[in-house]
C-alpha positions in Angstrom: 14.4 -14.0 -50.1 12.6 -14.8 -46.8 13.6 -12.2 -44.0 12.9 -14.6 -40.3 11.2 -12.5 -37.4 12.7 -12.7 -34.0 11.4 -12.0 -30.6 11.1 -8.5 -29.7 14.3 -7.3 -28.2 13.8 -5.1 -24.6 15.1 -2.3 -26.6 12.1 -2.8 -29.9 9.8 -3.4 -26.8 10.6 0.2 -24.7 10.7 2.1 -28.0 7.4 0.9 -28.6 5.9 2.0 -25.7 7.8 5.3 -25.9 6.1 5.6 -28.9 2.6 4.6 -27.3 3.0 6.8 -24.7 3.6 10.0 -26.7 0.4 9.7 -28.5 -1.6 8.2 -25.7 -0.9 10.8 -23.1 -2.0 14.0 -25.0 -4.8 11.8 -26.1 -5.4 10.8 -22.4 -5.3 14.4 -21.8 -7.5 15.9 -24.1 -10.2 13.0 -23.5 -9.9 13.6 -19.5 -10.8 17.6 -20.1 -13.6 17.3 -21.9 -15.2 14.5 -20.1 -14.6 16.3 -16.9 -16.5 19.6 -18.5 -19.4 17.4 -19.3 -19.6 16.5 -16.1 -19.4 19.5 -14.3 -22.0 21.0 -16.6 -24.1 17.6 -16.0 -24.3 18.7 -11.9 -24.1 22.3 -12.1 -20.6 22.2 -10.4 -18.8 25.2 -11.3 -15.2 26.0 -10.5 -15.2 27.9 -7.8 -18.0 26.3 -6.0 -15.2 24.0 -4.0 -13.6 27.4 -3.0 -17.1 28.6 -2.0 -17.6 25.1 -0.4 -14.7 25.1 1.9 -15.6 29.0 3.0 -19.1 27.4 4.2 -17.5 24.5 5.8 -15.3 26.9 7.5 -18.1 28.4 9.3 -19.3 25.4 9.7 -16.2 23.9 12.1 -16.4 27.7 13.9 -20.3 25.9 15.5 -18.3 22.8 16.0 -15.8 24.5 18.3 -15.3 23.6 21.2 -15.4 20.1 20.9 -16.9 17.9 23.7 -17.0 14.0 24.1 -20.2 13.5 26.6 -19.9 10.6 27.6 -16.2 9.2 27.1 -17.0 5.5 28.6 -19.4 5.2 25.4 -17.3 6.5 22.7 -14.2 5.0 23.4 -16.1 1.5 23.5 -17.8 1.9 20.2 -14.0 3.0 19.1 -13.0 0.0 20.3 -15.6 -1.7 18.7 -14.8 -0.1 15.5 -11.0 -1.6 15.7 -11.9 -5.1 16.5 -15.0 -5.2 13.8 -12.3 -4.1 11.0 -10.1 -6.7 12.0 -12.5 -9.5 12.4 -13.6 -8.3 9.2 -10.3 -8.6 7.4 -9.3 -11.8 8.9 -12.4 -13.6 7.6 -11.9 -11.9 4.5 -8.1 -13.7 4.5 -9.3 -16.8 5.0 -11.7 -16.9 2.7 -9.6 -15.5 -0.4 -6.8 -18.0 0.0 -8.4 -20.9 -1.6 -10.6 -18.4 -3.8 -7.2 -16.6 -4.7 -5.5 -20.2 -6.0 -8.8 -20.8 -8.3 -8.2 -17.5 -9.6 -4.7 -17.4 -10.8 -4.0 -18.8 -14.2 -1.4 -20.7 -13.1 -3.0 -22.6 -10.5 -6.7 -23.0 -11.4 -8.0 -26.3 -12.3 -10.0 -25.0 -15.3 -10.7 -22.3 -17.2 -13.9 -22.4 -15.8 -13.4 -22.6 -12.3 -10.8 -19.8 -13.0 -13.7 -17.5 -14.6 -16.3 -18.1 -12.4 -13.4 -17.6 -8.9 -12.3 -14.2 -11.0 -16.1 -13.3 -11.0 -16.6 -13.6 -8.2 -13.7 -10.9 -7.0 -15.0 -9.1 -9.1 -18.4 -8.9 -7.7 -17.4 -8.6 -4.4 -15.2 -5.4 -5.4 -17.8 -3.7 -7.3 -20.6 -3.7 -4.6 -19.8 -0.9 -1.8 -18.9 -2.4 1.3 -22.1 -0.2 2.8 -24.3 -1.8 0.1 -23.7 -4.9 1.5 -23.8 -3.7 5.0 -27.3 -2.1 4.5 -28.5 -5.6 3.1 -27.5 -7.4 6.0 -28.6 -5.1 8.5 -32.3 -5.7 6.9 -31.3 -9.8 7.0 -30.3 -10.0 10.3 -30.8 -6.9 11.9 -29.3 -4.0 14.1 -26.0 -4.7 15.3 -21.9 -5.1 14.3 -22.8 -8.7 12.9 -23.5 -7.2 9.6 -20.7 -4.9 9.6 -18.5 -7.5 9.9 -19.8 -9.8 7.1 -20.0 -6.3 4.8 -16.3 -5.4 5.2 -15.5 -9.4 5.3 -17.3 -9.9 1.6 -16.3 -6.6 -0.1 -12.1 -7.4 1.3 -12.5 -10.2 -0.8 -13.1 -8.2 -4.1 -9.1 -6.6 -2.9 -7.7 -9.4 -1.3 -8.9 -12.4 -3.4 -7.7 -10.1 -6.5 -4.3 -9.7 -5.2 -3.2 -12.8 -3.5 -4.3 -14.2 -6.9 -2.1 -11.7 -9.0 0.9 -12.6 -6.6 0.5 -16.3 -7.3 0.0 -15.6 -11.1 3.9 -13.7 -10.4 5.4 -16.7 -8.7 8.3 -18.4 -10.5 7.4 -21.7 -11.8 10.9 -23.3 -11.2 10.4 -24.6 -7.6 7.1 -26.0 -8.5 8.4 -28.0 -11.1 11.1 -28.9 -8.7 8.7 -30.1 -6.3 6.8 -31.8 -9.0 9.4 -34.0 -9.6 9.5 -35.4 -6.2 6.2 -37.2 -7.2 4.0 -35.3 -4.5 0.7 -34.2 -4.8 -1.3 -30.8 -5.4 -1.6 -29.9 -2.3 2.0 -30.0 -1.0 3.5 -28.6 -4.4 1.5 -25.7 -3.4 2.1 -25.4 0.3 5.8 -25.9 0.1 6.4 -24.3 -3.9 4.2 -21.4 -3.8 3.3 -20.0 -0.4 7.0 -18.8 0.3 7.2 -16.8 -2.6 3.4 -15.5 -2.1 3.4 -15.1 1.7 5.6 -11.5 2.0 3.4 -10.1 -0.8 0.0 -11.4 1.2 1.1 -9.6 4.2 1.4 -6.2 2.7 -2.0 -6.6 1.2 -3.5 -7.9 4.7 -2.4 -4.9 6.6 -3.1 -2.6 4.1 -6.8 -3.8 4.1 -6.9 -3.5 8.0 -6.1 -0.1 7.3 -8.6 0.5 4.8 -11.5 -1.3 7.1 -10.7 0.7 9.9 -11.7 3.6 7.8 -14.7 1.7 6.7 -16.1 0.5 9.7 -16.2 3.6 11.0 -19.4 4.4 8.8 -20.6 1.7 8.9 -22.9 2.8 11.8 -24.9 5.1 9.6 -26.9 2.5 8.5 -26.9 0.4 11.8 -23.7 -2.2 11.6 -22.4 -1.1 14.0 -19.2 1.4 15.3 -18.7 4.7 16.4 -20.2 5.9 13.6 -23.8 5.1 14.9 -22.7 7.6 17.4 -21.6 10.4 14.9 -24.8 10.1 13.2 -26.8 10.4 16.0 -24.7 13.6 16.7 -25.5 15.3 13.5 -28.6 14.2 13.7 -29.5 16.1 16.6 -27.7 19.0 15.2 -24.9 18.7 18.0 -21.9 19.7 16.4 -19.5 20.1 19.3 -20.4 16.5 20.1 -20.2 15.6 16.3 -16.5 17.6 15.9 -15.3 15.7 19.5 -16.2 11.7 17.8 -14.3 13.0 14.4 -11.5 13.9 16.4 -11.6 10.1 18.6 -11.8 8.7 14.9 -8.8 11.0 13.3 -6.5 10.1 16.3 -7.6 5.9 16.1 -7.1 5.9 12.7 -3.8 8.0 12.5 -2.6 6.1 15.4 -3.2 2.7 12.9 -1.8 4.5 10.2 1.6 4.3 11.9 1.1 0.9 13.6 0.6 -0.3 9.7 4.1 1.5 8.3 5.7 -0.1 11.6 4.1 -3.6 11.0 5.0 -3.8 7.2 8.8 -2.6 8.3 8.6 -5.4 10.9 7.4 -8.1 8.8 8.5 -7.6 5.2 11.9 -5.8 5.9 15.3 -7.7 6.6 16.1 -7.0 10.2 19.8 -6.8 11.7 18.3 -9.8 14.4 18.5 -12.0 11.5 16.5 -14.8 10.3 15.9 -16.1 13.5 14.8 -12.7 14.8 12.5 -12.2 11.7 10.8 -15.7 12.3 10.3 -14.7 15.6 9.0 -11.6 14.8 6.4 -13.4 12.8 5.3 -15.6 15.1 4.3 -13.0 17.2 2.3 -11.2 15.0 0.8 -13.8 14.5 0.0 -15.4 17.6 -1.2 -11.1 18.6 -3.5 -11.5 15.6 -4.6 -14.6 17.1 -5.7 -13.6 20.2 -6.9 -10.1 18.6 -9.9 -12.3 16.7 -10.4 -14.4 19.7 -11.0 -10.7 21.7 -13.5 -9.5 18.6 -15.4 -12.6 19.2 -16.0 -11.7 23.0 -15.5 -8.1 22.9 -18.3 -8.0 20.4 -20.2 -11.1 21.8 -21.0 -12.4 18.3 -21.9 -16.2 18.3 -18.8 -18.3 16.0 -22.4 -20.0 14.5 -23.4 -17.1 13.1 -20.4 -17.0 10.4 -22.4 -20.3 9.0 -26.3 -19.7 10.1 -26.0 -15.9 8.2 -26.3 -17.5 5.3 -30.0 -18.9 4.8 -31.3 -14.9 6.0 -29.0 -13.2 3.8 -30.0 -15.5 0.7 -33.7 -14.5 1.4 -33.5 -10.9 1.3 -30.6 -11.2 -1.9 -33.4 -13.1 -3.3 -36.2 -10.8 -2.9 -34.1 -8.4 -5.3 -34.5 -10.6 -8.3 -36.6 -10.2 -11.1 -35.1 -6.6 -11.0 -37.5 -3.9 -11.6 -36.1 -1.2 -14.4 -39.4 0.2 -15.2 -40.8 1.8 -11.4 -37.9 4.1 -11.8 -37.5 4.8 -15.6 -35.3 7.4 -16.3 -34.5 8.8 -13.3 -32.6 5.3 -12.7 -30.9 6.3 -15.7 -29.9 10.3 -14.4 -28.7 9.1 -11.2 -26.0 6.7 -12.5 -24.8 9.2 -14.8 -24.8 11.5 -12.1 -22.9 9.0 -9.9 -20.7 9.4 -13.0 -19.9 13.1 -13.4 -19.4 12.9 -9.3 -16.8 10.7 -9.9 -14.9 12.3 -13.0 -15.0 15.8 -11.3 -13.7 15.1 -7.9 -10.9 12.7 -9.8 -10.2 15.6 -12.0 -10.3 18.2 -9.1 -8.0 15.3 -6.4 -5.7 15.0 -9.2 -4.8 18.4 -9.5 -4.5 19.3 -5.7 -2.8 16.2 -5.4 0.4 15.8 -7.5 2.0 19.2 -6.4 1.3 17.8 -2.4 2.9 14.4 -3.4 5.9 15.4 -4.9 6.7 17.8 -1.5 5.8 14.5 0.1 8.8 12.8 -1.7 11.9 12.3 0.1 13.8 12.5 -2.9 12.0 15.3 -4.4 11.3 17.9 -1.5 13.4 20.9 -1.4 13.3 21.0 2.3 12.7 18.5 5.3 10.3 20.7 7.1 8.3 20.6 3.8 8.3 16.9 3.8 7.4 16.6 7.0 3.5 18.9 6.7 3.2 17.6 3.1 3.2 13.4 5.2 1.2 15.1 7.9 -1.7 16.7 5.8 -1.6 13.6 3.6 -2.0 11.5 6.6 -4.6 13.8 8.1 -6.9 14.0 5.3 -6.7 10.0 4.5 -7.9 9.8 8.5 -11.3 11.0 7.8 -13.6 8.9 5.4 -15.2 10.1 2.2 -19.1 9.7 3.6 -18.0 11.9 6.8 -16.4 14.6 4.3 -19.9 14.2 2.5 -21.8 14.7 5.7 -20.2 17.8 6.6 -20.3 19.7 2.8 -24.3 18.3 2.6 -24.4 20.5 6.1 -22.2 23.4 4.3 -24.0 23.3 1.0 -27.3 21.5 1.0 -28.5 18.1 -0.4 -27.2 17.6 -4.1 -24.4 16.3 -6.1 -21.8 19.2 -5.0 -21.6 18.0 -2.2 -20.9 14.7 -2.6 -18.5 16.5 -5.5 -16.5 18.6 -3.4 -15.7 15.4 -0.3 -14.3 13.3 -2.8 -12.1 15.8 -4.5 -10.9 16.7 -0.8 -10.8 12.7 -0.2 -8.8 12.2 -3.2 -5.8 14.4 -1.9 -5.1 12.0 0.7 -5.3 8.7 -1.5 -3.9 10.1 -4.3 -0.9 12.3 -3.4 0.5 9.5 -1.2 0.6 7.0 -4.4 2.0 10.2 -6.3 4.9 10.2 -3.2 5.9 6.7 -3.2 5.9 7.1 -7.5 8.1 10.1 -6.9 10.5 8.0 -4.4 10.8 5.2 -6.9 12.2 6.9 -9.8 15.7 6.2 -11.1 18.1 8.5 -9.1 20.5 8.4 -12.2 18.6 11.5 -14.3 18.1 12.9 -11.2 21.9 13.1 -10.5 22.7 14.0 -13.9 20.3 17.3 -14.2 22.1 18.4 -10.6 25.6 17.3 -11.9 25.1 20.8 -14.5 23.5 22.9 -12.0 20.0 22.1 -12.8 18.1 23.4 -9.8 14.7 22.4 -8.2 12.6 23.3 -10.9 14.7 22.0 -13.9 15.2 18.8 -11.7 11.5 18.8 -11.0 10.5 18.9 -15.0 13.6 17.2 -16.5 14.3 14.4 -14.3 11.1 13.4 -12.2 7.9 14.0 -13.8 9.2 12.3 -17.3 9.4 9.1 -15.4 6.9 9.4 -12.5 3.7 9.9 -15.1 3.2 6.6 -16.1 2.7 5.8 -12.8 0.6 9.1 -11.9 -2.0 8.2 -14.9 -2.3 4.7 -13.9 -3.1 5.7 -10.0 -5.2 8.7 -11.5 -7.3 6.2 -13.1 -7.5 4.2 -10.3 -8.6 6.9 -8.1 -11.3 7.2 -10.6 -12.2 3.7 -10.1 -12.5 3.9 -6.8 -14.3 7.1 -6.4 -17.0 6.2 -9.0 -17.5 3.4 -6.4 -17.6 5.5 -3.5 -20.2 7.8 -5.3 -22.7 5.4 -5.6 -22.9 5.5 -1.5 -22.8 9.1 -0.9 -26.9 9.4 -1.0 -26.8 7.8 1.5 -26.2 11.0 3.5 -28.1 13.2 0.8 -24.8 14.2 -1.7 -26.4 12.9 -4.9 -25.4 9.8 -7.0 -27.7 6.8 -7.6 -27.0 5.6 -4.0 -30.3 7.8 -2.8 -32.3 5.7 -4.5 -31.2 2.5 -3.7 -31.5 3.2 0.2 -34.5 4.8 -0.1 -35.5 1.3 -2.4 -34.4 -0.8 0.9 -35.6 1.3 3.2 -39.2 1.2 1.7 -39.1 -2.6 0.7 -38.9 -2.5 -2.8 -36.3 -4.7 -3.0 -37.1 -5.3 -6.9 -35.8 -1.6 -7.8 -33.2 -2.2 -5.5 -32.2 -5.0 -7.5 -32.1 -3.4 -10.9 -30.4 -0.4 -9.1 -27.6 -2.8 -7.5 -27.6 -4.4 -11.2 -26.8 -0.8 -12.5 -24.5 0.0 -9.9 -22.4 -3.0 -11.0 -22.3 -2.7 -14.5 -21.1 0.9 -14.2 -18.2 0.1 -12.1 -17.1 -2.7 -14.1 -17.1 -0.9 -17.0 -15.1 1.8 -15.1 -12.7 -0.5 -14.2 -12.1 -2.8 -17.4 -11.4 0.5 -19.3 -9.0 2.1 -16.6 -7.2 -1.3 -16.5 -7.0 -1.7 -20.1 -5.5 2.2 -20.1 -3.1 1.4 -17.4 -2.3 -1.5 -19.7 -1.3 0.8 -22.7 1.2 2.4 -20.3 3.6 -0.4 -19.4 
């Protein structure tokens, strides 16, 4: 007797990965707590010491207060600086990851090669720190915000090349074969078959990267491309913390002020208005035509030369070059202590972000919150703490608690509350109201609601941001040395800053590898969970 195998049915499927999921998150669990204790014992991080930290950072603000702006002309031009550079940056970025995102998706690649080689090239531009790159280009072409640019341009690519790509790979094939059949070419089957469909999903991702940028560029002047935060620096430098607390405020207000111009943007331009279609076109079209004249402004505003976005090239090729053969043995094991110290950073303040940040995410849920007031400070502090950058978080605890890997420990745990607990919200606000209804049509109250009805189905999404907020802070560890708070990015700026470009290069090398491994093995998690 021969017994025929089907498909899988959507029911065989979603028992599987019930099934999955109840061994893999107890596994997930178990793995997570030890690795984090190896880490904290790996830095000397002990539990209270972000207690302790935020006691001495405390005292800290108290030599900030009051806080002055000397010379408001100055600051508010390097702010302004700031907001054009990100965009500039972004839109460069755009332009460059359309073609590079149609090589990259499956669907629409020529070959497998040119597929592998696009997809490498995301990849590459994702792994390196957007301040790596900026540091590199400061030493090709000097002092300025031309490097800035071309930093946040090249590492937007790694994001936005990754997910205009993904969004192609989602289209559905049926108008393309439609538009096959006419007998037109490549070109117009993808201009007319797939750009509709991709278009709505590109514009999220544009303005979310804007958003992101303007946090980026903001440090960007640390290491001379550029910004207000040349300004800041110099501050701190000079040990003039009213002056310092005044720029952080200028930079919380521009980027909370963006924050909200983004949310109104993506309503504008991805939601259905009651003008119609005709009204959403239009709507469009000025956007557009603002975003228009907005790069046309960063071009005079910031009187960089349109040659330079070709003549950059030959400069930045010499000094890339100068890295290579990389030089593993000058270092020797220290090479090897800082990236897993860069590590341990990583896992502890992902560890520490997660747990401050799920109970502020779910109060930050509409759906969820058991009062509006609540809602309102848990969206305010989320929104607050997301408005200062990770590297000005580490500046401040490296003034609390001295040069070291705590430091940089203890701003990316505090940094994680604001990325994290926001993805935790929108999880949150996603769920299927049905269970929710049901636990409150018995009399469940907040609690049982809370356990019976939300968390069940909000984890899977909670793990898989968790693990990409481990991604990216692995990533943003391997830049905190450059303000002192430990992690193999001390060495590589020291490496540039003395010319020895051939360390640098086994550094950048090691740098790489580490967040690529990082990030295959959170993705292949994440994968486990659908």
């Amino acid at each position: 007797m021969t017994t025929t195998l089907g498909p899988p049915t959507p029911k065989t499927i979603l028992v599987a990965a019930d099934s999955r999921r109840r061994w893999l998150m107890p596994a997930l669990s178990v793995a997570a707590l030890v690795l984090t204790i190896l880490s904290a014992g790996y830095i000397d991080f002990a539990p209270t010491t972000l207690v302790e930290g935020l006691e001495d950072v405390q005292r800290l603000l108290a030599r900030m207060l009051p806080p002055r702006v000397d010379d408001p002309g100055r600051i508010v031009s390097l702010a302004f600086e700031t907001l054009l550079m990100a965009v500039l940056g972004t839109v460069l970025a755009a332009i460059a990851s359309v073609p590079l995102a149609f090589l990259a998706a499956r669907n629409t690649a020529p070959h497998p090669l040119v597929y592998n080689v696009a997809r490498a090239v995301i990849t590459f531009c994702r792994a390196m720190p957007d301040l790596l790159f900026a540091v590199l280009f400061v030493r090709a072409l000097g002092i300025g915000v031309v490097p800035g640019v071309l930093a946040l341009a090249l590492h937007s690519i790694g994001m936005l090349g990754k997910l205009f790509a993904d969004a192609i790979e989602q289209t559905d094939a049926g108008p393309r074969e439609a538009i096959r059949a006419t007998g037109v070419g490549p070109l117009r089957e993808m201009i007319n078959a797939v750009l509709p469909q991709v278009v709505p999903a590109w514009i999220g991702a544009f303005i979310y990267r804007i958003d992101i940028n303007l946090r980026m560029s903001v440090v960007l002047g640390f290491v001379g491309a550029g910004g207000i935060g040349f300004a800041l620096q110099d501050a701190l430098r000079g040990l003039i913390y009213p002056r310092a607390l005044g720029i952080v405020l200028i930079i919380l207000a521009i980027i909370a002020v963006m924050e909200l111009v983004a949310i109104a943007l993506r309503r504008m331009l991805l939601v259905p208005s009651e003008a119609g279609p005709h009204g959403d076109r239009a709507m469009r079209i000025g956007a557009s035509m603002a975003l228009g004249l907005s790069v046309v402004a960063s071009f005079v505003v910031l009187e960089i030369d349109p040659r330079i976005l070709v003549t950059w090239v030959g400069p930045s090729i010499e000094v890339f070059g100068r890295m290579a053969p990389p030089d593993f043995s000058s270092l020797g094991t220290e090479l090897l202590d800082a990236a897993i110290q860069t590590v341990a950073i990583g896992v502890v303040s992902t560890a520490i972000g997660v747990v401050l940040s799920i109970p502020v995410g779910i109060l930050a849920a509409r759906n969820v919150t058991p009062h509006p007031a609540v809602y309102w400070v848990a969206r305010w502090w989320i929104l607050v703490v997301r408005a200062v950058p990770e590297l000005i978080l580490a500046v401040v605890f490296v003034a609390a608690l001295g040069l070291g890997p705590v430091a940089g420990t203890c701003a990316l745990a505090i940094g994680s509350i604001g990325f994290l607990a926001k993805l935790v919200a929108d999880a949150v606000e996603e769920i299927d109201p049905g269970p929710l209804d049901a636990v409150t049509s018995v009399g469940g109250g907040w609690w049982k609601r809370l356990f019976s009805a939300v968390v069940p189905q909000a984890i899977p999404s909670i793990v898989g941001s968790s693990l990409y907020l481990l991604d990216v802070n692995i990533r943003t560890s391997t830049i905190l040395g450059v303000v002192g708070a430990g992690g193999v990015g001390f060495l590589l700026f020291e490496s540039i800053r003395t010319l020895n470009f051939e360390v640098a290069g086994a550094i950048v090398l090691v740098i790489f590898v580490v967040v690529y491994i990082v990030e295959r093995v959170s993705g292949w998690i994440r994968s486990l969970l659908v």
